[in-house]
ModelCIF file with pLDDT and N, C-alpha, C, O atoms, coordinates in Angstrom:
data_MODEL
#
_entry.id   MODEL 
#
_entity.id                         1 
_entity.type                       polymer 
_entity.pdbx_number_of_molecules   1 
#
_entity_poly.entity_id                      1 
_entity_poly.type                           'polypeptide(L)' 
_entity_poly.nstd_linkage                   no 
_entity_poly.nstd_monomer                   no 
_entity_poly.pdbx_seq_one_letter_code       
;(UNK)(UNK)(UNK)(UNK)(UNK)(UNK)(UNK)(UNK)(UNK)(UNK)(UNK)(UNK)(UNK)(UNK)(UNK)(UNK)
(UNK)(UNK)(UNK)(UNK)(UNK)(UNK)(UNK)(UNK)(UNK)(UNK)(UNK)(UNK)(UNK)(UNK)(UNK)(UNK)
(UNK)(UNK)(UNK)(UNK)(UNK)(UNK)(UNK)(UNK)(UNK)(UNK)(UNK)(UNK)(UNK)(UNK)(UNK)(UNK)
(UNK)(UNK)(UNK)
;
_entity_poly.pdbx_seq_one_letter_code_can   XXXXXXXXXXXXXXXXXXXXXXXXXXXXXXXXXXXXXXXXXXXXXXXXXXX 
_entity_poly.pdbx_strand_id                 A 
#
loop_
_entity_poly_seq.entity_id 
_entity_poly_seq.num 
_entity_poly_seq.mon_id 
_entity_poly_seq.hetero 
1 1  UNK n 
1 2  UNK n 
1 3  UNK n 
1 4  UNK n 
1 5  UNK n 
1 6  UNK n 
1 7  UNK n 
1 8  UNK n 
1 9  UNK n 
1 10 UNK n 
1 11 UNK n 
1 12 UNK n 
1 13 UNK n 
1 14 UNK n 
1 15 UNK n 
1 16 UNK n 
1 17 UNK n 
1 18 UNK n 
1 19 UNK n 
1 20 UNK n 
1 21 UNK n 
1 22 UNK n 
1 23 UNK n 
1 24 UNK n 
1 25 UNK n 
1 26 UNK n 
1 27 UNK n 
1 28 UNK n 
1 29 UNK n 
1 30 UNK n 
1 31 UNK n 
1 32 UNK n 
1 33 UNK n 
1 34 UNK n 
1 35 UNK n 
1 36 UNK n 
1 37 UNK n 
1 38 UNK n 
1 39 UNK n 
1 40 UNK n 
1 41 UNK n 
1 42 UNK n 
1 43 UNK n 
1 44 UNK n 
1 45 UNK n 
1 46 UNK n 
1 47 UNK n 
1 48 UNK n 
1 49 UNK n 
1 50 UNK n 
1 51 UNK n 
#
_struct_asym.id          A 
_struct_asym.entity_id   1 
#
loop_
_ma_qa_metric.id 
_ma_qa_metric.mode 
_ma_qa_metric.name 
_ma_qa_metric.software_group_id 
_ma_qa_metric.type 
1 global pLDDT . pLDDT 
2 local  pLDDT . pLDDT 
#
_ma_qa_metric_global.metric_id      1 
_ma_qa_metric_global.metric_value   87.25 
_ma_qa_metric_global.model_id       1 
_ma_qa_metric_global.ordinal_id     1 
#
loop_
_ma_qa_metric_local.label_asym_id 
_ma_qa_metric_local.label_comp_id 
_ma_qa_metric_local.label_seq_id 
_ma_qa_metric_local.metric_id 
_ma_qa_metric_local.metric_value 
_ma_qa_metric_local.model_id 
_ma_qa_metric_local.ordinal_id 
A UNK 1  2 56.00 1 1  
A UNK 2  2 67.00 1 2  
A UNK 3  2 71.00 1 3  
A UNK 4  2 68.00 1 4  
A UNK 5  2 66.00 1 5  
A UNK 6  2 73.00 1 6  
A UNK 7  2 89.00 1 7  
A UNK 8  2 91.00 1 8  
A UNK 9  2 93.00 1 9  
A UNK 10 2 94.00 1 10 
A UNK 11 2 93.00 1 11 
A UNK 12 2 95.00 1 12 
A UNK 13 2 95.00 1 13 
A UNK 14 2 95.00 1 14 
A UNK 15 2 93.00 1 15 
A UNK 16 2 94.00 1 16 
A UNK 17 2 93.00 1 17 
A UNK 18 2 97.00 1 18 
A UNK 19 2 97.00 1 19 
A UNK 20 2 96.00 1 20 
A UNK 21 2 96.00 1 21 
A UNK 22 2 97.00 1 22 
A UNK 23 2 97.00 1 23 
A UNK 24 2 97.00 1 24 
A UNK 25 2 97.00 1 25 
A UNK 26 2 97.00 1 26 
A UNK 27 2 97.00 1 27 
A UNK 28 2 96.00 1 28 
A UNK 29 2 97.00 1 29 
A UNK 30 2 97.00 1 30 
A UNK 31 2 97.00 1 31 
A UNK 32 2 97.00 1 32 
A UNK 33 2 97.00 1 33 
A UNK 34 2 97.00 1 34 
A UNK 35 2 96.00 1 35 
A UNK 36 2 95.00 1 36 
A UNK 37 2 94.00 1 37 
A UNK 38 2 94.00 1 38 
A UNK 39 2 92.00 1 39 
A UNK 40 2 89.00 1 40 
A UNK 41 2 91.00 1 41 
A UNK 42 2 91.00 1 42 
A UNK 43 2 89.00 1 43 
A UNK 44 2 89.00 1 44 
A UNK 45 2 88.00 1 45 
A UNK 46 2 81.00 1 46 
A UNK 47 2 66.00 1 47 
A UNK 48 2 62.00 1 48 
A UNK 49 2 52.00 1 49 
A UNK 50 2 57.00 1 50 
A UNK 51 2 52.00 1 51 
#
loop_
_atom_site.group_PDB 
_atom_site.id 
_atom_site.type_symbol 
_atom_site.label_atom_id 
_atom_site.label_alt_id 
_atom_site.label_comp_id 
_atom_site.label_asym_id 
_atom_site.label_entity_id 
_atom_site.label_seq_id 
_atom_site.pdbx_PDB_ins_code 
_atom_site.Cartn_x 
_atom_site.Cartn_y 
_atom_site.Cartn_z 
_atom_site.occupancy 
_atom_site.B_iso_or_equiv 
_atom_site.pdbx_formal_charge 
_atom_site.auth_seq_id 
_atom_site.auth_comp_id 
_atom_site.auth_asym_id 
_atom_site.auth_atom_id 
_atom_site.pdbx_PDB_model_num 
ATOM 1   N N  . UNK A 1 1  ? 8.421   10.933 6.477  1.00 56.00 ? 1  UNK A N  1 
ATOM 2   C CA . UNK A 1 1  ? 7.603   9.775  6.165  1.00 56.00 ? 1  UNK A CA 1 
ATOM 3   C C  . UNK A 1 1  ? 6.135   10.181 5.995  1.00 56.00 ? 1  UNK A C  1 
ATOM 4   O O  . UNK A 1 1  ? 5.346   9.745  5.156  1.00 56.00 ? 1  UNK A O  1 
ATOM 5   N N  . UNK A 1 2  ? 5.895   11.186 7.040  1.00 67.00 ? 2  UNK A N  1 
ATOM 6   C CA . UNK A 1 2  ? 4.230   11.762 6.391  1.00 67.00 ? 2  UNK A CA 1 
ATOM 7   C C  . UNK A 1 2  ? 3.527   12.431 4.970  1.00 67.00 ? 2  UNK A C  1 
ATOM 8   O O  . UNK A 1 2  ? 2.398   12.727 4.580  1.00 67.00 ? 2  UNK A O  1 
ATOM 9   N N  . UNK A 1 3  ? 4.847   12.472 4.488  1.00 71.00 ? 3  UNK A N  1 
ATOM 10  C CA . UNK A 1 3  ? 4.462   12.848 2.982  1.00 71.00 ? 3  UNK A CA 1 
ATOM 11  C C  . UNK A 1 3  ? 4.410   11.994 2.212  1.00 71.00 ? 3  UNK A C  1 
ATOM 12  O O  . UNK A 1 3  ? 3.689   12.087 1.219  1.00 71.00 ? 3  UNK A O  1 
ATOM 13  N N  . UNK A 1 4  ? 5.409   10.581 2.545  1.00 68.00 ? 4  UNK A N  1 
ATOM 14  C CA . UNK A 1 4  ? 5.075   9.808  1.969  1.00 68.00 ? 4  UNK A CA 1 
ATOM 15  C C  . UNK A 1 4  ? 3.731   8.955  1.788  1.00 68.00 ? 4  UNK A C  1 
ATOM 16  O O  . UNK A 1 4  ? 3.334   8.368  0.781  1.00 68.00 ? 4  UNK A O  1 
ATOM 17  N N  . UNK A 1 5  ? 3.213   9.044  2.912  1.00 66.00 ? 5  UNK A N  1 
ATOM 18  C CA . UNK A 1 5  ? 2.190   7.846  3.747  1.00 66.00 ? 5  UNK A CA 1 
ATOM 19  C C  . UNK A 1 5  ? 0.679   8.781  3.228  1.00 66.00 ? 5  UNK A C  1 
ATOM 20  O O  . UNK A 1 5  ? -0.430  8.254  3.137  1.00 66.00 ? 5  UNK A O  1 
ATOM 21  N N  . UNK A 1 6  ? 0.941   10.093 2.965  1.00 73.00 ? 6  UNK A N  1 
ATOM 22  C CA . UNK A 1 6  ? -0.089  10.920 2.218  1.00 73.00 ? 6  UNK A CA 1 
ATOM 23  C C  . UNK A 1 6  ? -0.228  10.720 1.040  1.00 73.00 ? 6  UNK A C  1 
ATOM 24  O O  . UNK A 1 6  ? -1.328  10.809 0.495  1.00 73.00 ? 6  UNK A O  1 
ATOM 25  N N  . UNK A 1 7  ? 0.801   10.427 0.453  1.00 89.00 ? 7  UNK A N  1 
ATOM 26  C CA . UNK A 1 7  ? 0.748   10.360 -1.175 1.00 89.00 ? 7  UNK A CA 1 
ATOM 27  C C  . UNK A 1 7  ? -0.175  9.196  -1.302 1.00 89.00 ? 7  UNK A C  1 
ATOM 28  O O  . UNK A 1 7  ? -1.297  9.273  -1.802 1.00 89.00 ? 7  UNK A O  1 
ATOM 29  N N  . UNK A 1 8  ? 0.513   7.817  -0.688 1.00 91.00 ? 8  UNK A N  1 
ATOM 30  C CA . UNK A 1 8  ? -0.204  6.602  -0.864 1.00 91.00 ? 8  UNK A CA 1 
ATOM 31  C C  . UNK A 1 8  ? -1.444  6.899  -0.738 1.00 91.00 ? 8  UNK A C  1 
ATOM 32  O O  . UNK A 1 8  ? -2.128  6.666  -1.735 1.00 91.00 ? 8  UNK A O  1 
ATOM 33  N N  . UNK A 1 9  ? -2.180  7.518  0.528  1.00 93.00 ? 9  UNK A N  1 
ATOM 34  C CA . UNK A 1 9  ? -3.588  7.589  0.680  1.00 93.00 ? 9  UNK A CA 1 
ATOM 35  C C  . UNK A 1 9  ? -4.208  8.141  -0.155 1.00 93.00 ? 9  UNK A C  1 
ATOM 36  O O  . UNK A 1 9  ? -5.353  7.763  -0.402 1.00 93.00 ? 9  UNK A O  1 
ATOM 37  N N  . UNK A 1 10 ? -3.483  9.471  -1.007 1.00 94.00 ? 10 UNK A N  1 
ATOM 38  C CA . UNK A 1 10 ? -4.155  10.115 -1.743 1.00 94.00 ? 10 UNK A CA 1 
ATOM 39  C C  . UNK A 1 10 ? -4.351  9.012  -3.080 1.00 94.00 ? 10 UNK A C  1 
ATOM 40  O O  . UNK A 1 10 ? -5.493  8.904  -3.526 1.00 94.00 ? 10 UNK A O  1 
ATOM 41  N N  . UNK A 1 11 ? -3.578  8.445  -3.523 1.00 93.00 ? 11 UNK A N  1 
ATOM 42  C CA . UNK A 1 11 ? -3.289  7.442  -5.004 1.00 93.00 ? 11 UNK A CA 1 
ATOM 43  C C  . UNK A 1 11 ? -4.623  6.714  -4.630 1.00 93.00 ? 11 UNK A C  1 
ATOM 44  O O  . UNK A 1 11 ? -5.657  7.001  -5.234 1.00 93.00 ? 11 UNK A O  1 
ATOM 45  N N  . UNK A 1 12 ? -4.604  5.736  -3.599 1.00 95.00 ? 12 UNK A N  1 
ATOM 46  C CA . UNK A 1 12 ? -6.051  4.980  -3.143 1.00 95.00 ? 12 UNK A CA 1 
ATOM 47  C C  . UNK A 1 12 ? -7.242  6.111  -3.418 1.00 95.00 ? 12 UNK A C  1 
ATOM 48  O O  . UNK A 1 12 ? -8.314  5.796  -3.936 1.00 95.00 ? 12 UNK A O  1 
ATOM 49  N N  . UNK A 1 13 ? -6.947  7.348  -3.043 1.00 95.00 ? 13 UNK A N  1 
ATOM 50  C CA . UNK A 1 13 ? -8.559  7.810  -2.948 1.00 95.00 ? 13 UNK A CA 1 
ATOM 51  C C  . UNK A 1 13 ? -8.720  7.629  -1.532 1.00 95.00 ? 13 UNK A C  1 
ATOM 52  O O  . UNK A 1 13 ? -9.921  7.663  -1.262 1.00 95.00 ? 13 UNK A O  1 
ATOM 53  N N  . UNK A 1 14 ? -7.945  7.438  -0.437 1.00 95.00 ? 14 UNK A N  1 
ATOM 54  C CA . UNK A 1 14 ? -8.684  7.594  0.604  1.00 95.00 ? 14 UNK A CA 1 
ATOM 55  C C  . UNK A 1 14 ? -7.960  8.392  1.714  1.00 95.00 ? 14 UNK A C  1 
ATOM 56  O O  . UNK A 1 14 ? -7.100  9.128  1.231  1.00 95.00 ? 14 UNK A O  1 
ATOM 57  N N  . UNK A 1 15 ? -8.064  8.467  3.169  1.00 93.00 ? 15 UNK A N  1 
ATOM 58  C CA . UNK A 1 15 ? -8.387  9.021  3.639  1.00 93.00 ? 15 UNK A CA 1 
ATOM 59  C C  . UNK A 1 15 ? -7.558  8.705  5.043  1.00 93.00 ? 15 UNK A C  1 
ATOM 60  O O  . UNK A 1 15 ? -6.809  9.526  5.572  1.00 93.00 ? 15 UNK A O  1 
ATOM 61  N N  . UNK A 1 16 ? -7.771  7.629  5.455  1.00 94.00 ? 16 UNK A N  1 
ATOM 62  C CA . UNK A 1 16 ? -6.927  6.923  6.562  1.00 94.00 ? 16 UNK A CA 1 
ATOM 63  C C  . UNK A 1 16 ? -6.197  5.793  6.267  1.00 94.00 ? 16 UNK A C  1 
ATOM 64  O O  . UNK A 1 16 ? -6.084  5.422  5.098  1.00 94.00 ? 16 UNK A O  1 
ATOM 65  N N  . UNK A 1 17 ? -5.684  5.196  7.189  1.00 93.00 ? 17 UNK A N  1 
ATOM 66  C CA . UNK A 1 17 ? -4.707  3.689  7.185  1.00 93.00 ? 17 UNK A CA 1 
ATOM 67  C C  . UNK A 1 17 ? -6.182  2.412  6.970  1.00 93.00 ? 17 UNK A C  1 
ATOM 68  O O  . UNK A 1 17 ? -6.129  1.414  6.251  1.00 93.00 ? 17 UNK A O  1 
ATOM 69  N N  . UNK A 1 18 ? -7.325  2.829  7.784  1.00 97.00 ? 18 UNK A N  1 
ATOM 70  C CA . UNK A 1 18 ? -8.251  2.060  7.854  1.00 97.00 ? 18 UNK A CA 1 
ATOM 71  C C  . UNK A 1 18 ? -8.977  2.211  7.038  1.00 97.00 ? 18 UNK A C  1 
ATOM 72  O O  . UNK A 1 18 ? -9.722  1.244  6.878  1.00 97.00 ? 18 UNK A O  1 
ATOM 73  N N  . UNK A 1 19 ? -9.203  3.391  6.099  1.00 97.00 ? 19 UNK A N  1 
ATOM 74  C CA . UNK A 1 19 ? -9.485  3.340  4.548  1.00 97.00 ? 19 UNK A CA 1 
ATOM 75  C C  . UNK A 1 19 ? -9.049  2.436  3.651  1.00 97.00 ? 19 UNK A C  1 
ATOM 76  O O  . UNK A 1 19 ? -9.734  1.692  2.949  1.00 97.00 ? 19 UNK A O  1 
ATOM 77  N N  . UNK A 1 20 ? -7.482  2.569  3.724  1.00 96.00 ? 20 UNK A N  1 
ATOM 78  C CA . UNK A 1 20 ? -6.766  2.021  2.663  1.00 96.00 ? 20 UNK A CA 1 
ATOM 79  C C  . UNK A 1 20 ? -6.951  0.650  2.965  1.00 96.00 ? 20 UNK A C  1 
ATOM 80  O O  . UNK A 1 20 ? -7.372  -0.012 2.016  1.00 96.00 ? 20 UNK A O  1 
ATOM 81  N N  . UNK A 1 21 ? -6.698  -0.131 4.323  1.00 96.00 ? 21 UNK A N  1 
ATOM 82  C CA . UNK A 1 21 ? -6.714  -1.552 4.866  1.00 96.00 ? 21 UNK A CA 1 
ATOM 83  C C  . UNK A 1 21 ? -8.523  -2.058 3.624  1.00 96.00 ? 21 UNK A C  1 
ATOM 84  O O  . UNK A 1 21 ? -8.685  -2.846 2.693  1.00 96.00 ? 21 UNK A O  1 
ATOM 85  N N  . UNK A 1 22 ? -9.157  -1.393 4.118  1.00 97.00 ? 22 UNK A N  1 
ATOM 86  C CA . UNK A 1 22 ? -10.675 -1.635 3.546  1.00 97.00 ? 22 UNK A CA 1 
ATOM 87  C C  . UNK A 1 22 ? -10.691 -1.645 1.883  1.00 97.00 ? 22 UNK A C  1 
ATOM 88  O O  . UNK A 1 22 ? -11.141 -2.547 1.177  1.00 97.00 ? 22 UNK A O  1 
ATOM 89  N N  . UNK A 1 23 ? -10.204 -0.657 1.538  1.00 97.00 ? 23 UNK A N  1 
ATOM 90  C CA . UNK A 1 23 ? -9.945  -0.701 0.106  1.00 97.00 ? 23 UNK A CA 1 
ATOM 91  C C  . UNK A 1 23 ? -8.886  -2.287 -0.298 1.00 97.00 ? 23 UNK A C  1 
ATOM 92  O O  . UNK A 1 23 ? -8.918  -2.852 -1.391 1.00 97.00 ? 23 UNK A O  1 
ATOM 93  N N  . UNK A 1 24 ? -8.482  -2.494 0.267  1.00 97.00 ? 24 UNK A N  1 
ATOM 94  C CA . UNK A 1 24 ? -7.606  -3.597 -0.513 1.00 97.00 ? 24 UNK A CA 1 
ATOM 95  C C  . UNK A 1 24 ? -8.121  -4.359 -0.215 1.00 97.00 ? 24 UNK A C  1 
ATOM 96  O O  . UNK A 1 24 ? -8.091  -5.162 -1.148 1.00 97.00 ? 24 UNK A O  1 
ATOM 97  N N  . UNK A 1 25 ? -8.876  -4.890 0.858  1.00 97.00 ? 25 UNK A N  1 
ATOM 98  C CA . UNK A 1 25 ? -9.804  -6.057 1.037  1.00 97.00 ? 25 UNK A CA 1 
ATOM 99  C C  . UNK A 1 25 ? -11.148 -5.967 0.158  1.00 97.00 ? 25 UNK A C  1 
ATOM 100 O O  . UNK A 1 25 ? -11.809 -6.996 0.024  1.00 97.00 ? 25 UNK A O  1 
ATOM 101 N N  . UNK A 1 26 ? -11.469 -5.067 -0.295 1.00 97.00 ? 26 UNK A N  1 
ATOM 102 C CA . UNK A 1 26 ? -11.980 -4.939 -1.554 1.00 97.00 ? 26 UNK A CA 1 
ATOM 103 C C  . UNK A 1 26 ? -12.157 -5.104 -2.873 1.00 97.00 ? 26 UNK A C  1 
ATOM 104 O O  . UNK A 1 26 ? -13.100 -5.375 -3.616 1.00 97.00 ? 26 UNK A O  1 
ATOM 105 N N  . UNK A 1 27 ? -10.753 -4.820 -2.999 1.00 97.00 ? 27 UNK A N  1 
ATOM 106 C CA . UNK A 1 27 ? -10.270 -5.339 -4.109 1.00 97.00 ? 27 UNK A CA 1 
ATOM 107 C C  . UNK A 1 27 ? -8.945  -5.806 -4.273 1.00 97.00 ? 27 UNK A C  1 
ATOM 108 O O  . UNK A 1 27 ? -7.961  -5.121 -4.550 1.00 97.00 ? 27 UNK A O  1 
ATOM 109 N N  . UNK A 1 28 ? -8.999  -7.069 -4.075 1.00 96.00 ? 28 UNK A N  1 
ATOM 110 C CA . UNK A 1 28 ? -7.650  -7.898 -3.332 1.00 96.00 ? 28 UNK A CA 1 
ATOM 111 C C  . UNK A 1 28 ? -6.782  -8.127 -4.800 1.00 96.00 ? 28 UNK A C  1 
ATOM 112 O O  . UNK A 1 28 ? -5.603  -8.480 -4.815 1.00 96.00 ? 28 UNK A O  1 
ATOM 113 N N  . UNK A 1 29 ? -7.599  -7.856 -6.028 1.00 97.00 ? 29 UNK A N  1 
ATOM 114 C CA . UNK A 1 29 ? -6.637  -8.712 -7.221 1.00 97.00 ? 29 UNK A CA 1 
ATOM 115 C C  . UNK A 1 29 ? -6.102  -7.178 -8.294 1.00 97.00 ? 29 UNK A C  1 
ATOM 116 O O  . UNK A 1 29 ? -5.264  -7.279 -9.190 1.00 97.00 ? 29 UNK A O  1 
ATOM 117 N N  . UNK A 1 30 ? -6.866  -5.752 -7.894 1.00 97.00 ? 30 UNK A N  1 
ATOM 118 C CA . UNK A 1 30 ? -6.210  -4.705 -8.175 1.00 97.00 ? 30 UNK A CA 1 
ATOM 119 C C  . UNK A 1 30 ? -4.862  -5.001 -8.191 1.00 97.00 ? 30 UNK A C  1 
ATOM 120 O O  . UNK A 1 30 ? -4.359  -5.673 -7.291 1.00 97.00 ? 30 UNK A O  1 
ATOM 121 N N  . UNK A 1 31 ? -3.941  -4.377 -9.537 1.00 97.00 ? 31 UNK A N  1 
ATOM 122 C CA . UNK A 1 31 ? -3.039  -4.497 -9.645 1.00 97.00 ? 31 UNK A CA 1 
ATOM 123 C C  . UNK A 1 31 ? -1.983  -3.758 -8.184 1.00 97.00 ? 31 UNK A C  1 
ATOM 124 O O  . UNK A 1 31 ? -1.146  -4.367 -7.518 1.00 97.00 ? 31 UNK A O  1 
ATOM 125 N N  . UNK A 1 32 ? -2.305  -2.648 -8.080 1.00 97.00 ? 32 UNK A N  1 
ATOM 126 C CA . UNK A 1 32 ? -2.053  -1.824 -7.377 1.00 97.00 ? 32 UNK A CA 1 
ATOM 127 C C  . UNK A 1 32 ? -2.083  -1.865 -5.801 1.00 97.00 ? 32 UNK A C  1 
ATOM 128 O O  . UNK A 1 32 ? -1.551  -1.266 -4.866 1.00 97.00 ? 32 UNK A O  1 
ATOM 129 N N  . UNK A 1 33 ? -2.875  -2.762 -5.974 1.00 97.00 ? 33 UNK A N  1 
ATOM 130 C CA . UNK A 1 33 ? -3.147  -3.321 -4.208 1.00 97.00 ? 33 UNK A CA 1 
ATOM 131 C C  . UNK A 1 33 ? -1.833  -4.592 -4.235 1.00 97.00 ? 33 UNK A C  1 
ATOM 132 O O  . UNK A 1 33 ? -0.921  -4.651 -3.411 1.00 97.00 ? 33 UNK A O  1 
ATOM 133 N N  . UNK A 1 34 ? -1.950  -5.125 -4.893 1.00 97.00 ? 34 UNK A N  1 
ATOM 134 C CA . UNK A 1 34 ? -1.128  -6.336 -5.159 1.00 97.00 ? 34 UNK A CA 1 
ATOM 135 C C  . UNK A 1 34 ? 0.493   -5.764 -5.265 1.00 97.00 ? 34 UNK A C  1 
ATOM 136 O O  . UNK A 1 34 ? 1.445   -6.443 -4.878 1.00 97.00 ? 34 UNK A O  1 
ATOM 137 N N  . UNK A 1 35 ? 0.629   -4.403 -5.855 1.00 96.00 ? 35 UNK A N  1 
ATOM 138 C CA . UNK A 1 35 ? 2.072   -3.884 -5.856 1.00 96.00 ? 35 UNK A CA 1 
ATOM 139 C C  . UNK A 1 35 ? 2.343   -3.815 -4.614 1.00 96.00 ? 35 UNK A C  1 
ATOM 140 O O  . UNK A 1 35 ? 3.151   -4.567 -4.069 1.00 96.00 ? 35 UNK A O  1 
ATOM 141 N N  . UNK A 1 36 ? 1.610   -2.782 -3.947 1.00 95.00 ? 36 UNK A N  1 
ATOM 142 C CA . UNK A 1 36 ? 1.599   -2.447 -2.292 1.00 95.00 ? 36 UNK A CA 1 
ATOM 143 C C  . UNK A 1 36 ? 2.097   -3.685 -1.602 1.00 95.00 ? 36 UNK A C  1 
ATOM 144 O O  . UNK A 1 36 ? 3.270   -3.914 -1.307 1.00 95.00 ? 36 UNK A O  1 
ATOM 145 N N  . UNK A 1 37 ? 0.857   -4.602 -1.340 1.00 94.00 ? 37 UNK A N  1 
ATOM 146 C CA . UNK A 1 37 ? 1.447   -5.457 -0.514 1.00 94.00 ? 37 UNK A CA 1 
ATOM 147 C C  . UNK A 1 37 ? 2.558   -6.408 -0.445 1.00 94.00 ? 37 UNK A C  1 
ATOM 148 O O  . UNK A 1 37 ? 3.063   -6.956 0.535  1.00 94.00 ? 37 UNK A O  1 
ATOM 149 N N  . UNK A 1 38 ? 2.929   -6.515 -2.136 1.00 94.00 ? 38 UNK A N  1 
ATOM 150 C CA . UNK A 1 38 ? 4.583   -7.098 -2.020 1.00 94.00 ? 38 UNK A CA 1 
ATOM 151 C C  . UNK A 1 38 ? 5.098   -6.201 -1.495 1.00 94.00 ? 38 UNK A C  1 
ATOM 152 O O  . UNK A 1 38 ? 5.345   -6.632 -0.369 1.00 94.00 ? 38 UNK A O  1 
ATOM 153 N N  . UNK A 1 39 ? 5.511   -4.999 -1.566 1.00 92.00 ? 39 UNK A N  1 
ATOM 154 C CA . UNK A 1 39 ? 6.389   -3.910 -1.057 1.00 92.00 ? 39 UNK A CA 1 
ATOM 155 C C  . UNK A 1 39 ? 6.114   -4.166 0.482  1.00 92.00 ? 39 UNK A C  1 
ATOM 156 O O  . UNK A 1 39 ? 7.050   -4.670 1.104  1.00 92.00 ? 39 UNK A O  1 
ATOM 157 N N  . UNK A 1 40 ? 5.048   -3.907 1.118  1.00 89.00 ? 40 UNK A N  1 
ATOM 158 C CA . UNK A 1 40 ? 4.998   -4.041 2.565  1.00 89.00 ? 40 UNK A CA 1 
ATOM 159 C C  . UNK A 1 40 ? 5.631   -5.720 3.139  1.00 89.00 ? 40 UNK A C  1 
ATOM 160 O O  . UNK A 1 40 ? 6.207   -6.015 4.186  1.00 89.00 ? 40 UNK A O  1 
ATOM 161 N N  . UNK A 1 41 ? 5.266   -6.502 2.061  1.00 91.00 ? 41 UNK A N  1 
ATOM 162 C CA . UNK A 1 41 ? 6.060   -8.095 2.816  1.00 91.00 ? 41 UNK A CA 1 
ATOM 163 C C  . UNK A 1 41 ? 7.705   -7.132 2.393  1.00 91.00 ? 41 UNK A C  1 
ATOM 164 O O  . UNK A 1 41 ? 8.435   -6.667 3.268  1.00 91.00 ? 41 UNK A O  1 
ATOM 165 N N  . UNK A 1 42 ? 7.857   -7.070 1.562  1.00 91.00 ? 42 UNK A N  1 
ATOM 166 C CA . UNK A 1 42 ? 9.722   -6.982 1.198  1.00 91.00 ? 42 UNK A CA 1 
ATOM 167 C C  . UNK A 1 42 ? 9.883   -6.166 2.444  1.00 91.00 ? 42 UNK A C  1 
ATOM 168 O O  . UNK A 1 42 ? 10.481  -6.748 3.349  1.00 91.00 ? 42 UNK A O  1 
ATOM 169 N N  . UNK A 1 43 ? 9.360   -4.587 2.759  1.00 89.00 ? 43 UNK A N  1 
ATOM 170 C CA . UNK A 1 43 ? 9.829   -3.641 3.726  1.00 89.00 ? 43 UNK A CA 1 
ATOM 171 C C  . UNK A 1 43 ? 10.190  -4.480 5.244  1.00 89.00 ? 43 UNK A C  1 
ATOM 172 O O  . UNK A 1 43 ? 11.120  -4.364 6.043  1.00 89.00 ? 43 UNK A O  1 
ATOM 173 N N  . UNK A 1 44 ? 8.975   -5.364 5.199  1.00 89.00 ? 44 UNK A N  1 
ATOM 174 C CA . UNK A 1 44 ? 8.697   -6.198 6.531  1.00 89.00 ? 44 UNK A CA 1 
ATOM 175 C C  . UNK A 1 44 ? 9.671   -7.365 6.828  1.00 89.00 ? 44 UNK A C  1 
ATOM 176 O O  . UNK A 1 44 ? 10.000  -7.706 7.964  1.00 89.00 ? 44 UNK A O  1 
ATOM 177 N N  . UNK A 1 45 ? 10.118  -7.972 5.607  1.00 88.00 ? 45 UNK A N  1 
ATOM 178 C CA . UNK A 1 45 ? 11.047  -8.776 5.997  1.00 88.00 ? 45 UNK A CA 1 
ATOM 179 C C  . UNK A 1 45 ? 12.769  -8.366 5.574  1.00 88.00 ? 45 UNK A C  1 
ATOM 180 O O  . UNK A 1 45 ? 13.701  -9.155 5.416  1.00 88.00 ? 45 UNK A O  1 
ATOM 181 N N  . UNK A 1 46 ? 12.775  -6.672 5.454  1.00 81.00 ? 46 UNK A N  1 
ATOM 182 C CA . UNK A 1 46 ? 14.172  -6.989 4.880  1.00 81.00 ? 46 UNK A CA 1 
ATOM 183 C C  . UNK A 1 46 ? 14.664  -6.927 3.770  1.00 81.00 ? 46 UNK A C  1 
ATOM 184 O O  . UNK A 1 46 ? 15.848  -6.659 3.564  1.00 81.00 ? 46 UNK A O  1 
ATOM 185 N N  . UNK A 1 47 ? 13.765  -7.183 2.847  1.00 66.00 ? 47 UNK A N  1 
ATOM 186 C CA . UNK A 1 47 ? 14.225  -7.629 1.426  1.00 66.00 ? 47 UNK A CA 1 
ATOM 187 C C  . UNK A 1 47 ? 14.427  -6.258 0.499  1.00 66.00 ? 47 UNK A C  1 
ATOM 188 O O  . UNK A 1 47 ? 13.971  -5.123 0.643  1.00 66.00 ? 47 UNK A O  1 
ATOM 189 N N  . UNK A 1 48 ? 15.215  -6.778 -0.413 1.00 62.00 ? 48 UNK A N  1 
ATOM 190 C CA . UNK A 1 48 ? 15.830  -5.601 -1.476 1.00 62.00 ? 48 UNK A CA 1 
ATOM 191 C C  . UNK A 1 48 ? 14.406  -4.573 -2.174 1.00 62.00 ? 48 UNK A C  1 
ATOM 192 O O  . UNK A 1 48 ? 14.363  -4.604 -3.404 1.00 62.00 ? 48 UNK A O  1 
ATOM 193 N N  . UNK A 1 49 ? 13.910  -4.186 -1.861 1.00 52.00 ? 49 UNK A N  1 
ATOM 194 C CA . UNK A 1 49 ? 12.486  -3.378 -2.433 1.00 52.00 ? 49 UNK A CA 1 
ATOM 195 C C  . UNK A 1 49 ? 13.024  -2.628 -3.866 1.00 52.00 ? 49 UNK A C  1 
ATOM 196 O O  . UNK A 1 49 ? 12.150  -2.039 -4.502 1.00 52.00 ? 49 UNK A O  1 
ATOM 197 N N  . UNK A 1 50 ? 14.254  -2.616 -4.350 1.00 57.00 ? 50 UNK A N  1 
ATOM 198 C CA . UNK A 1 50 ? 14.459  -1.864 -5.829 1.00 57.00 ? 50 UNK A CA 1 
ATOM 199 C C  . UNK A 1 50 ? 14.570  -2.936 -7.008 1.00 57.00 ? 50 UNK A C  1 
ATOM 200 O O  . UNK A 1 50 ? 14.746  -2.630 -8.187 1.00 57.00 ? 50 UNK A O  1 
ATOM 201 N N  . UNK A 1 51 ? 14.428  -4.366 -6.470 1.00 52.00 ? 51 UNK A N  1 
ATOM 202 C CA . UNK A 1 51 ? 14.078  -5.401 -8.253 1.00 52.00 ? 51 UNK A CA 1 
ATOM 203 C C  . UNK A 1 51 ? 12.533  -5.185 -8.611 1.00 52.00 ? 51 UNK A C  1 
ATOM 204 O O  . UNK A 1 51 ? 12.057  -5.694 -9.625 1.00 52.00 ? 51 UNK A O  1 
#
């Protein structure tokens, strides 16, 4: 999972979890921020993450 959780940080440009948290409150309507956080509700509740 740490390679995964690196990649993400690296794609953001940043650095930590509290980087990335800051970056998306930043820019909340980035497409890319907006992919993420559906994926984290789907991971979080369960849901099919491959439609």
């Amino acid at each position: 999972m740490r390679n995964k959780e690196q990649s993400i940080l690296d794609y953001f440009g940043v650095h930590s979890h509290k980087e990335l948290l800051e970056f998306m409150q930043e820019h909340p309507e980035d497409k890319d921020v907006l992919l993420l956080k559906e994926l984290l509700i789907r991971m979080e509740y369960g849901g099919n993450t491959d439609e």
